[in-house]
N, C-alpha and C positions, 0 to 999 in steps of 0.2 A: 445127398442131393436135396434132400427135402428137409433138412435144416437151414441148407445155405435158400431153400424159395422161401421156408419161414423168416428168415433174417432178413431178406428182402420186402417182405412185406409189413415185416415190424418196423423197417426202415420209413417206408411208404406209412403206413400207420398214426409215425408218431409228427410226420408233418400234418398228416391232418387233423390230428387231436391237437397242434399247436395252433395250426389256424384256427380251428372250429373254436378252443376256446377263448383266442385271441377277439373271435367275433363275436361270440355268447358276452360277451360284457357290453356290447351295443344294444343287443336284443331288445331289450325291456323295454329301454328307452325308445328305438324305432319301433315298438308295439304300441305307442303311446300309454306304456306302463300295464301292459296288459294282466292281468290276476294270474290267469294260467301259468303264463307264460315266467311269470317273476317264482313258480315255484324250481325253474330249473335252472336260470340264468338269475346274477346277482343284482338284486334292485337295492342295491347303496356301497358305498365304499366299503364296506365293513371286511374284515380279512373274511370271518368265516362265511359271506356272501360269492367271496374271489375263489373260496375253497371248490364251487360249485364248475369254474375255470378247466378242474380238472374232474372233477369226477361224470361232470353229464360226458363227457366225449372220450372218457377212459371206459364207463358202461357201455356205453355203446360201439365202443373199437371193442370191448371186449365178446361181446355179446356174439360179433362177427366173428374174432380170432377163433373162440371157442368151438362155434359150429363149424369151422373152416376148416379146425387143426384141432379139436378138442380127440378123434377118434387115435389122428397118427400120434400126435405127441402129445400123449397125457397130462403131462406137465403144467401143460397151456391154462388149463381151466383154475388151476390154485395157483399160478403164476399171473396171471391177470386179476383175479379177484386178492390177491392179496397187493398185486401191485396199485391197482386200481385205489385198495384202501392207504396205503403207504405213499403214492404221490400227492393224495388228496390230502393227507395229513403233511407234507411239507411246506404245502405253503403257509401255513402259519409260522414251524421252524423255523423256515431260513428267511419270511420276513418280520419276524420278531428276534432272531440272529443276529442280521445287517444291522438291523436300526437301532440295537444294544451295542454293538460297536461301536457304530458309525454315532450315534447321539442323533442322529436323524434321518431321515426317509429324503429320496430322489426318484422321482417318476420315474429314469430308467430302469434302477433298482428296482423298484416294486414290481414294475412290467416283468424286467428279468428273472424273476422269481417264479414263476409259470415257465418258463421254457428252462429253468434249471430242475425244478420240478420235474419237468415232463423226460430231461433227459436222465435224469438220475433213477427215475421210475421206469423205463427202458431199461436200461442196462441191468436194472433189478431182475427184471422180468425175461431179458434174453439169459442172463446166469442163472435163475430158476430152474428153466428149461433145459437148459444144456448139462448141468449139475445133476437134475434130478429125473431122467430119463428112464423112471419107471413111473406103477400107480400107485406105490406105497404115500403117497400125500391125499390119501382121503378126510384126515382130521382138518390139516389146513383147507383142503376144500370148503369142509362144513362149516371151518371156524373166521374163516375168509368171506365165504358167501352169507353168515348172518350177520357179520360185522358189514358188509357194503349192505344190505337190507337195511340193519338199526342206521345207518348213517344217511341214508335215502328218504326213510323218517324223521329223521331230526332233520335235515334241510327243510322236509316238505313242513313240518311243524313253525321250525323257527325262523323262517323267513317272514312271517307273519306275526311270529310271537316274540322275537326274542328276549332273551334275559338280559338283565340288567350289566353284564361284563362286558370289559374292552375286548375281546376276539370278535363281539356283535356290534361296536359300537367304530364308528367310521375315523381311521386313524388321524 
């Protein structure tokens, strides 16, 4: 029973992290380019600015699951922090994927790429959980939770700094 109310609200979950980062890409812009606010949401086209698409609304769906569901199902706390890091990392994949194939980029595609993201990070995270139904995943915790820390870093850094590569530079 309290698998199938976890599944439901991972269900619930993953539409709000698709809205939520569907709307994070206006942010900035309706802040009138605000500082703060550009460290969490992407101020320019740039892939690794889109990366942020999933990670601000993947931390914070996480942050809930955990305390929600972190005591019944162990699982949850290295299942979200590694998923968390694993969808934020495909949006570059699968939109440097597409566009090797394809020889070029199409606004639906690009859009597309956040909610392939986000579903493929889901179903990551509900087989996690279900597979791994004890608490022998302490390493992946530790090694999942510094890994979305150093990457929380590097947004807050390079949104203001970036390096001179195409993953920073606006496709």
């Amino acid at each position: 029973m309290k698998y199938r109310k976890f599944r439901i609200e991972l269900i619930v979950g993953m539409i709000v992290v698709a809205l939520l980062g569907w709307l994070l890409h206006y942010v900035y812009r309706w802040t009138g380019n605000a500082f703060l606010v550009g460290l969490f949401v992407p101020v320019n086209e740039s892939v690794w600015e889109h990366m942020k698409l999933v990670y601000v609304p993947m931390l914070i769906l996480s942050v809930v699951m955990m305390t929600r569901w972190g005591e019944e199902l162990p699982p949850v706390t290295p299942a979200f922090l590694t998923g968390t890091f694993v969808g934020t990392w495909l949006i570059p994949v699968l939109f440097y994927t597409y566009r090797g194939i394809v020889g070029r980029g199409f606004p639906v595609a690009d859009m597309a790429t956040l909610f392939v993201s986000l579903i493929i990070t889901f179903f990551f995270i509900l087989h996690m959980v279900k597979r791994c139904m004890d608490d022998s995943l302490m390493i992946t915790r530790i090694v999942a939770g510094v890994l979305i820390i150093i990457q929380g870093v590097l947004f807050l850094w390079f949104t203001y700094n970036p390096p001179g590569i195409g993953l920073f530079a606006a496709p």
